[in-house]
C-alpha positions as CSV (number, residue, x, y, z in Angstrom):
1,X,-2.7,-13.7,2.9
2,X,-5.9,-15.6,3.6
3,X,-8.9,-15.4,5.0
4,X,-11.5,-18.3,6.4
5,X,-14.9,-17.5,4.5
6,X,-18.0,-20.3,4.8
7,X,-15.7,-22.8,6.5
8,X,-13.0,-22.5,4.4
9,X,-9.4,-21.0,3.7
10,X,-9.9,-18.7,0.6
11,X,-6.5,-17.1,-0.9
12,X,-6.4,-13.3,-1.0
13,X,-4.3,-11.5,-3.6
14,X,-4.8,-7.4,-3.3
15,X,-6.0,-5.8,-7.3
16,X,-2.4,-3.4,-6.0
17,X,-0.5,-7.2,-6.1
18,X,2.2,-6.2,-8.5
19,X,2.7,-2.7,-6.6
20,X,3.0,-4.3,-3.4
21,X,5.0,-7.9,-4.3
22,X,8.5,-6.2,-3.7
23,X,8.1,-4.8,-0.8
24,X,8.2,-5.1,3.0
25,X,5.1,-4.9,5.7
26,X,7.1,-2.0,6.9
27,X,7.8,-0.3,3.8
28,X,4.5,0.0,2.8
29,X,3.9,1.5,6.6
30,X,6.7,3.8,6.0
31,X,4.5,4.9,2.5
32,X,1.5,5.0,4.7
33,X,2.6,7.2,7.1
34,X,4.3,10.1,4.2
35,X,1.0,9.4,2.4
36,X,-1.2,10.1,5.6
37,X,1.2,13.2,7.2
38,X,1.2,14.6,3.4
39,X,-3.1,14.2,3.6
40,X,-3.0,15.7,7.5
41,X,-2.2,19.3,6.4
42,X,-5.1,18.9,3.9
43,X,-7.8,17.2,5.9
44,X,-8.5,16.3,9.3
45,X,-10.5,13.0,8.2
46,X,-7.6,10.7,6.3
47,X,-8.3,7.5,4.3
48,X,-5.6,5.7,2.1
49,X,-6.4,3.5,-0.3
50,X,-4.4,0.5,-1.7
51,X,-4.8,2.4,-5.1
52,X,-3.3,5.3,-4.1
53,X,-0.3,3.1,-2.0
54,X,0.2,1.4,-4.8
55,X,0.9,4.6,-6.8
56,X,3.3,6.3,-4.4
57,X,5.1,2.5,-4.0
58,X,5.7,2.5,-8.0
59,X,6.7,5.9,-8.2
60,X,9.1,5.6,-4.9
61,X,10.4,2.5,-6.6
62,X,10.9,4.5,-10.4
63,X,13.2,7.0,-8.1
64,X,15.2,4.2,-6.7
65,X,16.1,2.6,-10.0
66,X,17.3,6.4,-11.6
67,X,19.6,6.8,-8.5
């Protein structure tokens, strides 16, 4: 992704890059949205952070691979 900073194009590469390379815009939706409805019974006020969808991407992809 990129971003146009001080009249230029800049390249943006998330700290999560190597949870995130593999996978879809919609799969890390999908992890968003199990993330967020598993936070709603906790919380009314819900934030997600790359960190943490990072996390639940790895471990979503660990149970793949065992299968």
């Amino acid at each position: 992704m990129n971003a146009y900073v001080q009249e230029q194009w800049v390249r943006c590469i998330s700290d999560y890059y190597k949870s995130f390379h593999n996978c879809s815009e919609r799969e890390v939706k999908l992890a968003s949205l199990e993330l967020h409805h598993s936070r709603q019974k906790i919380s009314q006020v819900i934030t997600i952070s790359d960190q943490e969808k990072a996390a639940y991407l790895e471990l979503a992809e660990a149970k793949e691979v065992k299968c």
